[in-house]
C-alpha positions as CSV (number, residue, x, y, z in Angstrom):
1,X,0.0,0.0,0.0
2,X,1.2,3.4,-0.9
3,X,2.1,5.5,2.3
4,X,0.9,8.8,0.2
5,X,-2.4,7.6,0.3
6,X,-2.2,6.8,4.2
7,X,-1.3,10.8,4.3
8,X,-4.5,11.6,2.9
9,X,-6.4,9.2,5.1
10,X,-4.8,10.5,8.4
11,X,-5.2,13.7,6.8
12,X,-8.9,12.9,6.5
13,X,-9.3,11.2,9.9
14,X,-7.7,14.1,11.4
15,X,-10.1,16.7,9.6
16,X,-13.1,14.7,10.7
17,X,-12.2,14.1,14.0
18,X,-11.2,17.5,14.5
19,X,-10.9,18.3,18.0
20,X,-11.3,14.4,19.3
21,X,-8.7,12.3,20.9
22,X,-7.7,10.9,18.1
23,X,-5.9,13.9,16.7
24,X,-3.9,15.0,19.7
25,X,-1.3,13.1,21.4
26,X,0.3,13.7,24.6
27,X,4.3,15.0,24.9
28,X,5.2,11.1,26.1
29,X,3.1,9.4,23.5
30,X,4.8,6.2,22.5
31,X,3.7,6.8,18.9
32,X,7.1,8.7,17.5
33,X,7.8,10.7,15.1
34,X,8.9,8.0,13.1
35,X,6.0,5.7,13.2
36,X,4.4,7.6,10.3
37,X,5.7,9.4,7.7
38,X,7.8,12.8,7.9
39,X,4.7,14.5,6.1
40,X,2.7,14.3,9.4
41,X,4.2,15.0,12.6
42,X,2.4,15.2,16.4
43,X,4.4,17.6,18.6
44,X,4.9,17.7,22.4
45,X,2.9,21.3,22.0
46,X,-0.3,19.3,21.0
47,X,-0.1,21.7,17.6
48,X,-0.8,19.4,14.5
49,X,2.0,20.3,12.1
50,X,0.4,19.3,8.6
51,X,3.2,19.0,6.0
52,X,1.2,20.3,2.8
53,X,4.4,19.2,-0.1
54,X,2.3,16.4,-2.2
55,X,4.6,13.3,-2.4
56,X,3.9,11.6,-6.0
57,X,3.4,8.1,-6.8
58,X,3.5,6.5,-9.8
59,X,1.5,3.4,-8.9
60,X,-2.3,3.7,-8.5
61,X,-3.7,2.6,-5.3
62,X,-4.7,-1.2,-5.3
63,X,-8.2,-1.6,-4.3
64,X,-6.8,-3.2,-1.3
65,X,-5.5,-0.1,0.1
66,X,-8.8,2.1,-0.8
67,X,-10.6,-0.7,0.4
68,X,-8.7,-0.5,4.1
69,X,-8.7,3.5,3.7
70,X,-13.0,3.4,3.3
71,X,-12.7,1.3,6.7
72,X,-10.8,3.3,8.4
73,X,-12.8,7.0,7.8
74,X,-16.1,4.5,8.4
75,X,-14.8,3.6,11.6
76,X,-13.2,7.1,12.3
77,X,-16.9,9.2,11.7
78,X,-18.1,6.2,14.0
79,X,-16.0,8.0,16.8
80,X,-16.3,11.1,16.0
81,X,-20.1,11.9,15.6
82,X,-20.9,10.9,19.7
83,X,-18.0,13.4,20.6
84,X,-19.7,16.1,18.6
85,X,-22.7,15.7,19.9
86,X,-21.8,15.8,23.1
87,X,-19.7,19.1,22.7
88,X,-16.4,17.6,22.7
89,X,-15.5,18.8,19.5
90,X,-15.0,22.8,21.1
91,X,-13.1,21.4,23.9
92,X,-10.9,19.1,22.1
93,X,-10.3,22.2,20.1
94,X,-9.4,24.2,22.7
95,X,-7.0,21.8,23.4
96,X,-5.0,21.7,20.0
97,X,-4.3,25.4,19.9
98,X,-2.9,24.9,23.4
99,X,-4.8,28.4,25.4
100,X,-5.5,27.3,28.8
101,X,-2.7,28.0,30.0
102,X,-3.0,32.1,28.2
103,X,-4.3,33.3,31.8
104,X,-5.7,36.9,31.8
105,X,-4.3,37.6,28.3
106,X,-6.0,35.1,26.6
107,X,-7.9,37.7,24.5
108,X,-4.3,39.2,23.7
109,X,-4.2,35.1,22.1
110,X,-4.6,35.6,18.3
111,X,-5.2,31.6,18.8
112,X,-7.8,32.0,20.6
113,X,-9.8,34.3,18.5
114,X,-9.2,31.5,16.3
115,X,-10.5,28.6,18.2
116,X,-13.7,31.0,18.7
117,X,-14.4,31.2,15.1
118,X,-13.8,27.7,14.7
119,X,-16.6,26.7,17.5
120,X,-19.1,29.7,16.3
121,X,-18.7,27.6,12.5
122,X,-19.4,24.7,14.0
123,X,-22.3,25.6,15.3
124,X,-23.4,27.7,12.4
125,X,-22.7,24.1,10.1
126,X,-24.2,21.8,12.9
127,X,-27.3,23.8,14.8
128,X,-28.3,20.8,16.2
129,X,-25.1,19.9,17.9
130,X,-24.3,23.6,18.5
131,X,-21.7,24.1,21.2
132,X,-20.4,27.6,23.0
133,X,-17.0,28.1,24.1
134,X,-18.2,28.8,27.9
135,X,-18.5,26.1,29.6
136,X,-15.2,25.3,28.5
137,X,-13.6,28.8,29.8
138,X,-16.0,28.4,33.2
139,X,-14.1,24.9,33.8
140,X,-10.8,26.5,33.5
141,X,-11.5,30.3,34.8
142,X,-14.5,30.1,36.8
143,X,-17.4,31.7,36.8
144,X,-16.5,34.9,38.6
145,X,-13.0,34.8,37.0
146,X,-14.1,34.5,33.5
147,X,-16.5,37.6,34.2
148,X,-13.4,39.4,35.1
149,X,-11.7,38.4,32.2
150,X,-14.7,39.5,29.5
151,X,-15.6,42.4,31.4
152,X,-11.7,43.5,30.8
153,X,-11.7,42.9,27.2
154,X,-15.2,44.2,26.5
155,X,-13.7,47.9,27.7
156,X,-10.7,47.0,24.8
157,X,-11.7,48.4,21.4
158,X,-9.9,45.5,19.7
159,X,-11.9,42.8,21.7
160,X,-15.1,44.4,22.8
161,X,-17.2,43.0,20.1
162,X,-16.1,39.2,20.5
163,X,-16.7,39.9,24.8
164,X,-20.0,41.7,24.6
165,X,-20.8,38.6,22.7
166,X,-19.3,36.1,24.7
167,X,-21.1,38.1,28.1
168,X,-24.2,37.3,26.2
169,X,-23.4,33.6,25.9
170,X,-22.4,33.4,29.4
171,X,-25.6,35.0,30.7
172,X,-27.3,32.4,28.8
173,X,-25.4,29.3,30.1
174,X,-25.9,30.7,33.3
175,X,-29.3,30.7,33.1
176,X,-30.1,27.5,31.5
177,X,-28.4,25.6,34.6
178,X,-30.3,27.3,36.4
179,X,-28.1,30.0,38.0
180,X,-30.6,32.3,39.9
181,X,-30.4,36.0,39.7
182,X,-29.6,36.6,43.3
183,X,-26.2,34.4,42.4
184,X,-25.4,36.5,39.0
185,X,-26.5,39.1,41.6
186,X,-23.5,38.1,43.5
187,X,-20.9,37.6,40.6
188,X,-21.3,41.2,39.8
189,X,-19.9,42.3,42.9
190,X,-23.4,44.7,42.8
191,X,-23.9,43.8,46.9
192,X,-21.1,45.8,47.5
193,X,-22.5,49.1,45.8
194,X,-24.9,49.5,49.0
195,X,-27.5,51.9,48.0
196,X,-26.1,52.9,45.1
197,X,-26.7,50.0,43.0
198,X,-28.9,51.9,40.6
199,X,-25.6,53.7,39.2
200,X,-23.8,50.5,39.3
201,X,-22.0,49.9,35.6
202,X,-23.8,46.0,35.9
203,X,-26.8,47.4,36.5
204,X,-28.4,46.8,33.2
205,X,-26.5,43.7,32.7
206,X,-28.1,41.9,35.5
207,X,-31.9,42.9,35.1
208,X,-31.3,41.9,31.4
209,X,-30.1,39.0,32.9
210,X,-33.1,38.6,34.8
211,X,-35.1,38.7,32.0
212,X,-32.8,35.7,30.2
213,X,-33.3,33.6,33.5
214,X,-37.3,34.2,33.5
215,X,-37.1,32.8,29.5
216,X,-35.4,30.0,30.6
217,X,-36.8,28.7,33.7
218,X,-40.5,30.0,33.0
219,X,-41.7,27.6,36.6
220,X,-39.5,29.8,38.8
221,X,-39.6,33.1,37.2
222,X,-38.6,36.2,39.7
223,X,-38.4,39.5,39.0
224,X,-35.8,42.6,40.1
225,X,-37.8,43.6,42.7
226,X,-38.4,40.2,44.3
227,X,-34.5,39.7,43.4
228,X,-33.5,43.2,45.5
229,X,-36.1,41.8,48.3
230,X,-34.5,38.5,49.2
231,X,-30.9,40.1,48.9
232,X,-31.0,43.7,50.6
233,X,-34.5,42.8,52.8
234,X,-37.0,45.2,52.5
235,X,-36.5,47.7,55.1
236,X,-32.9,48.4,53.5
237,X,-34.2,48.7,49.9
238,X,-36.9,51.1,51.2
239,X,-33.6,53.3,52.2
240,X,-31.9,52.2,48.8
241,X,-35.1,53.5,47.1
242,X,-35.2,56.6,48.9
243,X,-31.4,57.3,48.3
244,X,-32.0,57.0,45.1
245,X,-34.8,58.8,44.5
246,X,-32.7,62.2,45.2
247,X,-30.6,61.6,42.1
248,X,-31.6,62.6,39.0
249,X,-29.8,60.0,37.0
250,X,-31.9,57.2,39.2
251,X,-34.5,59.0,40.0
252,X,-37.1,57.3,37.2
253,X,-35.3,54.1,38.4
254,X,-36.4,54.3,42.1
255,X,-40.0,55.4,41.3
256,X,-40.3,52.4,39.0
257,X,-38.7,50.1,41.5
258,X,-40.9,51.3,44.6
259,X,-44.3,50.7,42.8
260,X,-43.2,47.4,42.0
261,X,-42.4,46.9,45.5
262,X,-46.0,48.5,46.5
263,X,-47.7,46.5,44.2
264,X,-46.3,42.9,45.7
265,X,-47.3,44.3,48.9
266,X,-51.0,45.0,47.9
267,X,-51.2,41.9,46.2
268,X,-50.5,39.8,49.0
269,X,-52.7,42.2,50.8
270,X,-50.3,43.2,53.5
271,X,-51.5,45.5,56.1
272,X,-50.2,49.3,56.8
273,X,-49.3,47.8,59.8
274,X,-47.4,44.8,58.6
275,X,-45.7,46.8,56.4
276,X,-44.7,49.7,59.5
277,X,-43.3,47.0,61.5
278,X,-41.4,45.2,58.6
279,X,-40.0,48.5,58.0
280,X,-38.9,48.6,61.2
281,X,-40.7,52.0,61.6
282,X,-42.3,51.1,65.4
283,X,-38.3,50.8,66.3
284,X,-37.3,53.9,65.5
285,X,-38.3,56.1,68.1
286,X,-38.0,60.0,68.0
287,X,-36.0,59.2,64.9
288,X,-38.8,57.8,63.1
289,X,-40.1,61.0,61.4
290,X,-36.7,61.3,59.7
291,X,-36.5,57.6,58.3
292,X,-37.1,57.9,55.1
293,X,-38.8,54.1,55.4
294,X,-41.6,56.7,56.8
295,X,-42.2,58.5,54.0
296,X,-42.2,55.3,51.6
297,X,-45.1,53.8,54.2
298,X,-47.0,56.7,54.0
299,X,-46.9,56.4,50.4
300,X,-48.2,52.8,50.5
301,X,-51.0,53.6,53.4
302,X,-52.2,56.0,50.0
303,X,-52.8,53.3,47.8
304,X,-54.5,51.1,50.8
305,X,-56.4,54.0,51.6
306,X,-57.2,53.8,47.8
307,X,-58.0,50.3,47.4
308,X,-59.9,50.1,51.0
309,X,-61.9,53.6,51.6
310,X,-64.0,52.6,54.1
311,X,-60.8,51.3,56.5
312,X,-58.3,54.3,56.0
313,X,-55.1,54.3,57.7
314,X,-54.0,57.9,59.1
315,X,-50.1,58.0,60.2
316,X,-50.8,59.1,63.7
317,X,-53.3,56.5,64.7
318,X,-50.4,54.0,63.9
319,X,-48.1,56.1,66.1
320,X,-50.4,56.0,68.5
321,X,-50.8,52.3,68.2
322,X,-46.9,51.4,68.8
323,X,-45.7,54.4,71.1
324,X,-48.6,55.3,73.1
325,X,-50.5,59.0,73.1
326,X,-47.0,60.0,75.2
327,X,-44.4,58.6,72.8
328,X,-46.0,60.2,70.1
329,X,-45.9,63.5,71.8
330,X,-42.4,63.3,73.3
331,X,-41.3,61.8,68.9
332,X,-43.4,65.4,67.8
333,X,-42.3,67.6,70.3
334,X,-38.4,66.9,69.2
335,X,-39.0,66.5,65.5
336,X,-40.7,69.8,65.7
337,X,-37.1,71.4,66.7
338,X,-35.0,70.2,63.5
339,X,-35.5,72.0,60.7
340,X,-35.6,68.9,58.6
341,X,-39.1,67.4,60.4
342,X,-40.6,70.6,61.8
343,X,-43.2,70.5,59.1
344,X,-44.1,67.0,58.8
345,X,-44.5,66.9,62.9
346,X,-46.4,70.3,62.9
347,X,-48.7,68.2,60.6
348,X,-48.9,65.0,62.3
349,X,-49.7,67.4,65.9
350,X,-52.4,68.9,64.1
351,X,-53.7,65.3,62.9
352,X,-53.0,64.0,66.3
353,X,-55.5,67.1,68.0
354,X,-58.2,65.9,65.7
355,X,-57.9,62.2,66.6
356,X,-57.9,63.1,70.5
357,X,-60.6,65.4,69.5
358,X,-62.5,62.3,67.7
359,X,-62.1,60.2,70.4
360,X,-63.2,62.5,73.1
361,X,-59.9,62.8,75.1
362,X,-60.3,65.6,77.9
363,X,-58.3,68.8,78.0
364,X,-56.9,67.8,81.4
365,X,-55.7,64.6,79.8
366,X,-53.9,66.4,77.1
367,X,-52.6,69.0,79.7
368,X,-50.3,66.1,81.0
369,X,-49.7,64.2,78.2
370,X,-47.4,67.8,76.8
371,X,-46.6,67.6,80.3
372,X,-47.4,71.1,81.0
373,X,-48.3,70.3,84.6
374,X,-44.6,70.3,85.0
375,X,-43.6,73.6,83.1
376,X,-43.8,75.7,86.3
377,X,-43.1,79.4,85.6
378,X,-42.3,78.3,81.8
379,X,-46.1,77.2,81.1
380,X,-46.9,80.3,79.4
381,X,-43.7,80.1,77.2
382,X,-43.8,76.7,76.5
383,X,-44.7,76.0,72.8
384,X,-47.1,73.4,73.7
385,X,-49.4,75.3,75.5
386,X,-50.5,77.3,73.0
387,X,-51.2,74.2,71.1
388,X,-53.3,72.8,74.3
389,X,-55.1,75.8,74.6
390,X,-56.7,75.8,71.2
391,X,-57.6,71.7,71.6
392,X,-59.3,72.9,74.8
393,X,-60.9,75.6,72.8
394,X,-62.2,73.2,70.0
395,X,-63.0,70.7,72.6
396,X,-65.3,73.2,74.2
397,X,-67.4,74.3,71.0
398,X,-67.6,70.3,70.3
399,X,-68.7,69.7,73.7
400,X,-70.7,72.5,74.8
401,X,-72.1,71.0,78.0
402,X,-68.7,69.4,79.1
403,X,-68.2,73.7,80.4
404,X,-64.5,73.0,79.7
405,X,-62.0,76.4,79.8
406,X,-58.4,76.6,80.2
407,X,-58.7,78.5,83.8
408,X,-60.8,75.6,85.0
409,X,-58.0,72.8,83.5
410,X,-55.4,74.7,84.8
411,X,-56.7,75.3,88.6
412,X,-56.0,71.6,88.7
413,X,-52.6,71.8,88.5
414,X,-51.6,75.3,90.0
415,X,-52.7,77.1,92.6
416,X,-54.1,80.4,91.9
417,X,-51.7,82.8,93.5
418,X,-49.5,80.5,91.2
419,X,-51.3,81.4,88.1
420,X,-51.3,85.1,88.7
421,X,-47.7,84.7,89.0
422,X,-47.5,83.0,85.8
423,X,-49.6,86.0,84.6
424,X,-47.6,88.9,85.9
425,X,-44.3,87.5,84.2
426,X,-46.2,86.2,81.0
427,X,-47.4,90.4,80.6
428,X,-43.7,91.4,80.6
429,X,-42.6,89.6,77.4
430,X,-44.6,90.6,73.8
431,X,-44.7,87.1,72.8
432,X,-46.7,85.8,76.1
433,X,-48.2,88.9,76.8
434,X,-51.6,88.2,74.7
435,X,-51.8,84.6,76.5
436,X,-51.4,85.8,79.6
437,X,-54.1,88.5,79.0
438,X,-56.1,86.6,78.6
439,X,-55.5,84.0,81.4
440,X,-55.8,86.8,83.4
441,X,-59.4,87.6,82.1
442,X,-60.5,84.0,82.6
443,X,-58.9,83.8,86.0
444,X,-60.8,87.0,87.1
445,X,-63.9,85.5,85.3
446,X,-63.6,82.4,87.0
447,X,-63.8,84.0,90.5
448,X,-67.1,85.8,89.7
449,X,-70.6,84.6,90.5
450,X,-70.7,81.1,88.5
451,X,-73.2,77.9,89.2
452,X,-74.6,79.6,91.9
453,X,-71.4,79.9,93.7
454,X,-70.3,83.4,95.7
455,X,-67.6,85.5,93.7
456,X,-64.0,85.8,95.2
457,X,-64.2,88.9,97.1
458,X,-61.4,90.8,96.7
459,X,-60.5,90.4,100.3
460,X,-60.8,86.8,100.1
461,X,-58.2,87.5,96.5
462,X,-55.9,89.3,98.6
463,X,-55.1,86.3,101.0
464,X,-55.4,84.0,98.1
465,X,-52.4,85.9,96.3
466,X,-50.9,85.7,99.6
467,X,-50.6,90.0,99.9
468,X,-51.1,88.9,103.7
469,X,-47.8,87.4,104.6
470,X,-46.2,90.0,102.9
471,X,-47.3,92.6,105.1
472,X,-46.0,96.6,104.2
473,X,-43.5,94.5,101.6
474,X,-47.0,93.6,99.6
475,X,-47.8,97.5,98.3
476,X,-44.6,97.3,96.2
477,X,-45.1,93.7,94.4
478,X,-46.6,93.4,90.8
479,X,-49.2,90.8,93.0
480,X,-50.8,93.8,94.7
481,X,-51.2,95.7,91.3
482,X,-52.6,92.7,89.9
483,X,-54.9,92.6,93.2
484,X,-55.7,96.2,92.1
485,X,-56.7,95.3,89.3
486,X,-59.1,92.1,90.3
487,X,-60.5,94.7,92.5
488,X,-61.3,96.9,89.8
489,X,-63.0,94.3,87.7
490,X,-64.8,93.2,91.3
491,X,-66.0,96.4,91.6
492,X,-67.3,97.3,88.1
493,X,-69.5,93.8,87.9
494,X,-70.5,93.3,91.4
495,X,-71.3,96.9,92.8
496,X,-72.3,98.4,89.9
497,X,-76.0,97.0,91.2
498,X,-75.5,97.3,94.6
499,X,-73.0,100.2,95.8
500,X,-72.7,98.9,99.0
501,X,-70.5,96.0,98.2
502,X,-68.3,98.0,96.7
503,X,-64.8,96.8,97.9
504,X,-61.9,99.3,99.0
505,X,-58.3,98.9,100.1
506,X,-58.8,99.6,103.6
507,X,-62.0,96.9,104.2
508,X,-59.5,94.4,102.3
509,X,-56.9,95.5,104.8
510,X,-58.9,95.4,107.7
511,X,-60.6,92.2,107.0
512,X,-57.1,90.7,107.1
513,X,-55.5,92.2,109.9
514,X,-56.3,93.3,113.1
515,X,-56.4,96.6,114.0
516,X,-53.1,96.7,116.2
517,X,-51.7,94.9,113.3
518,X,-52.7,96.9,110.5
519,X,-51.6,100.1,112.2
520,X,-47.8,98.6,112.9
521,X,-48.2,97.8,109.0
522,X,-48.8,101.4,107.9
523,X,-46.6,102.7,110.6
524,X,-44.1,100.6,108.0
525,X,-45.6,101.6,105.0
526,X,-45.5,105.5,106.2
527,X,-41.5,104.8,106.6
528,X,-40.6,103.1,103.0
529,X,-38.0,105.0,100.9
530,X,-40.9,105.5,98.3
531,X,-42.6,108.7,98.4
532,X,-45.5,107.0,96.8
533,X,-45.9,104.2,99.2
534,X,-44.8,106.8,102.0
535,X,-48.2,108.6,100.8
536,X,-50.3,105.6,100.4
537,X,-49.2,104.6,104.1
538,X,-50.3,108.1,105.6
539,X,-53.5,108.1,103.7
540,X,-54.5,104.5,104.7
541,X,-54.0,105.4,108.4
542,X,-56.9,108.3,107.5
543,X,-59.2,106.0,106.3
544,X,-58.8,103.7,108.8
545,X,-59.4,106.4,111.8
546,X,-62.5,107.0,109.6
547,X,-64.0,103.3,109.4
548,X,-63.0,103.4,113.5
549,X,-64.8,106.3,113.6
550,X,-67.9,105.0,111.5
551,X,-67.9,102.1,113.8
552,X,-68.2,104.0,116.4
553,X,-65.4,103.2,118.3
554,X,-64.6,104.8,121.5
555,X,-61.5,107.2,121.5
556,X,-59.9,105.0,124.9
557,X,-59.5,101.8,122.5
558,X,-58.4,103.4,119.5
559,X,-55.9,104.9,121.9
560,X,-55.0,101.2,122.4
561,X,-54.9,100.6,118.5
562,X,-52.6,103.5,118.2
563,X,-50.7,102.8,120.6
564,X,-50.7,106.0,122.4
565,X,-50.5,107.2,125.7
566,X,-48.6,110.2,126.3
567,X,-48.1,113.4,124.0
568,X,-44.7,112.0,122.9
569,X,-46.0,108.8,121.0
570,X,-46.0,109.0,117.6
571,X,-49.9,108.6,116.9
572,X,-50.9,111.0,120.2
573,X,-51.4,113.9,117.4
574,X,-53.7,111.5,115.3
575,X,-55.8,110.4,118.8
576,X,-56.3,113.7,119.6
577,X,-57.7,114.7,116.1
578,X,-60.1,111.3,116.6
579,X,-61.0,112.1,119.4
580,X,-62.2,115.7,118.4
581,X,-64.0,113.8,115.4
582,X,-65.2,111.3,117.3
583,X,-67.2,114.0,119.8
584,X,-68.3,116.2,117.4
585,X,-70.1,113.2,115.0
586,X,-71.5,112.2,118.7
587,X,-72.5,115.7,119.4
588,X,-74.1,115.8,115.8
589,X,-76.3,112.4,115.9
590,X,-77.6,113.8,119.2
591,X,-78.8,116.8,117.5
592,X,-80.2,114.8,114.3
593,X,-82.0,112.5,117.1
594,X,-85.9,113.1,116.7
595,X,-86.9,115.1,119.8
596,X,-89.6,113.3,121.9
597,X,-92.9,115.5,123.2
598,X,-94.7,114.3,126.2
């Protein structure tokens, strides 16, 4: 047989069976060099060297030899066709141009390109045994490393068109085996962006790659919002979503993402509650107003409200529900003082009135819930009590017969020398001043004639304010003035009708001292450093000679009130002027006495 013609069998045999085992021997093969002829050599580098000089032959071939040669290809497709269909044929390939050991610059491996058009003509010539370089590279690289590797070469001009191609490949083997997209998820290092993964360069990449896994595993499709759920949990997306809605680049990405996530909520009819809790919301304390979890709730509790109107959800019921009337106030109250959550608080107060109001909660309830029973001196200047005041107001026009006013809630919880106090120091600043105005109206109000009840008299005021401890110190306190003035008002509503009730400084006086003590008390007054008081003192010693005198009293015991006995006391002058009053208004009454004829 002519060895020529055994060249072109091999030659055949090796054409055929391509990539197979047949046509690559190892460096320590025991088949040499010299067991065929120099026109075919296998080298220790696995590279098929092919010489292409045609040796001639003068002899034809004997049908013996083309006989044997027909057997051999027979036998030879016999082998080859279950490699190919398996895919052997792109990894035996792989193989003969030697690239697994290129590394990282395997796309720098003009070989390689080659071995990739040879597999991509395989396929084209053989669909139904179509193979894809991949799983090949993923056995050798890895699937993380090989993602490396493409990623590299897709941002080189000279390689970016057979990578972009090859990512598409790999995103498909990935998802026919079944990789899930929380895995690619993974690959693509995107856990690591935190909440920016909506600028993340694989962003697109993976939720096409979604989309591929959905095609090809249509019984456990997913979808990127379900994916983002089971990786970040849902109360750290909500902050991813949020983050990302203040960008403009991923601003139309976020709005997209959170009705998705809205929408799976609705559908599996989750409650506004659920969904506060699973955001971690009734955790979050006084900072819960500035979570921006809050703000994506309140967002979903408009689309329940929506979907359910007859069982709508309002933000401050659910406050109420996991922090209690007080935890909601004490969350308000400090939310109201950063700039950030002053508005949305002022809102929720306002809400938070109108539920109380709803429900019926008393003024007096509300009074300690802002804890105003404990503001002291401050009550007046505390922010909250002008926001208790009106809810007392609206609770009185709402309950009419309740008789509710902020005098009578107040009187609870401070005395009323107490509140007059709080009055006279609330008129000295222009901010309180119109509160404590009218406080002082309704305190005055309340001491007049209600229910049947007496009024305060003003002598009864004066020991209410405590004036009587004070003694001669009293005349110069803003507490006497305000006395004054309660006098005043006394005087204009209660003796207007009847003149004889008419209240003076000297009854109040003498209805709350004795004489002996009220004389040593403008004895004191007479002395002050004031000229005024010094005055008032003198003047006040008059008048009460002249109610002595009106009583009738004799001149021995006023003696004894004025303490004096000799010419040398210091009231002697004033008991000798009594005295001459007191004898000539006794002289006179005997004269105006009706004269009796017998």
């Amino acid at each position: 047989m002519c060895l020529q013609y055994w060249n072109v069998v091999l030659l055949a045999i090796i054409v055929v069976l391509g990539g197979t085992n047949a046509t690559v021997l190892p460096a320590d093969s025991k088949l040499s060099d010299t067991s065929l002829s120099s026109s075919i050599r296998f080298y220790a580098s696995n590279q098929l060297y092919i010489n292409l000089h045609r040796n001639l032959r003068t002899e034809p071939a004997t049908k013996e030899e083309r006989g044997v040669a027909d057997t051999v290809i027979k036998k030879a497709a016999t082998v080859v066709k279950p490699s190919l269909v398996k895919g052997n044929a792109a990894e035996k390939a792989n193989l003969q141009f030697r690239l697994i050991q290129a590394g990282d610059d395997l796309f720098d491996n003009p070989k390689f390109l080659k071995w990739i058009k040879y597999v991509d003509d395989f396929s084209a010539n053989n669909p139904k045994e179509a193979v894809t370089t991949i799983p090949i590279l993923t056995a050798r690289y890895g699937d993380e490393g090989l993602l490396k590797m493409l990623g590299t070469a897709q941002a080189n001009p000279n390689t970016k068109e057979v990578a972009t191609k090859l990512l598409g490949q790999q995103a498909q083997h990935w998802a026919v085996n079944g990789k899930t997209p929380d895995e690619v998820f993974m690959l693509f290092n995107m856990n690591i962006a935190g909440d920016k993964v909506f600028e993340n360069a694989q962003w697109g990449n993976w939720v096409n790659y979604v989309k591929t896994y959905n095609t090809n595993n249509p019984k456990t499709q997913t979808s990127v919002i379900s994916s983002l759920q089971s990786i970040y949990g849902e109360s750290y997306l909500v902050n991813i979503l949020a983050a990302a809605g203040q960008i403009r680049a991923t601003k139309s990405t976020s709005k997209k993402m959170e009705l998705e996530l809205i929408q799976i909520w609705l559908k599996n009819d989750r409650t506004t509650d659920d969904v506060f809790k699973l955001l971690e919301l009734d955790k979050a304390a006084n900072k819960v107003l500035g979570s921006p979890q809050l703000a994506f709730w309140g967002r979903y509790v408009g689309y329940v409200n929506e979907k359910q109107p007859d069982k709508t959800t309002s933000l401050i019921a659910t406050l109420t529900t996991h922090y209690k009337s007080k935890g909601v106030v004490k969350m308000l109250e400090a939310a109201k003082k950063v700039p950030a959550t002053k508005a949305v608080a002022t809102r929720l107060q306002t809400e938070q009135l109108q539920h109380w109001l709803s429900i019926g909660k008393a003024p007096a309830n509300v009074f300690k819930l802002f804890k105003l029973d404990e503001a002291g001196e401050n009550l007046l200047s505390n922010p909250q009590f002008l926001v208790w005041r009106k809810y007392t107001d609206d609770y009185g026009v709402k309950n009419p017969k309740a008789r509710v006013t902020t005098i009578g809630v107040l009187t609870r919880y401070y005395q009323d020398d107490v509140l007059a106090n709080l009055i006279i120091t609330g008129m000295k600043s222009p901010r309180t001043q119109p509160t404590a105005t009218r406080l002082q109206s309704e305190l005055f109000k309340s001491w007049m004639p209600i229910a049947g009840l007496p009024p305060v008299a003003p002598e009864t005021a004066f020991k209410i304010l405590k004036l009587d401890e004070m003694a001669e110190k009293a005349f110069a306190t803003p507490m006497f003035a305000f006395w004054k003035k309660y006098m005043e008002h006394y005087n204009k509503v209660i003796s207007q009708p009847d003149h004889k009730k008419r209240a003076t400084l000297i009854s109040t006086l003498m209805a709350n001292y004795n004489d002996n003590e009220l004389v040593l008390v403008l004895e004191k007054l007479e002395k002050a450093p004031s000229m005024q008081l010094s005055v008032l003192g003198k003047n006040l010693k008059t008048e009460l000679l002249h109610q002595l005198l009106l009583m009738n009293l004799g001149p021995s015991d006023v003696a004894k009130i004025l303490n004096a006995k000799r010419k040398t006391d210091a009231n002697w002058n004033l008991l000798e002027k009594y005295t001459k009053d007191y004898y000539r208004l006794v002289k006179l009454r005997e004269e105006l006495k009706p004269k009796t004829v017998w």
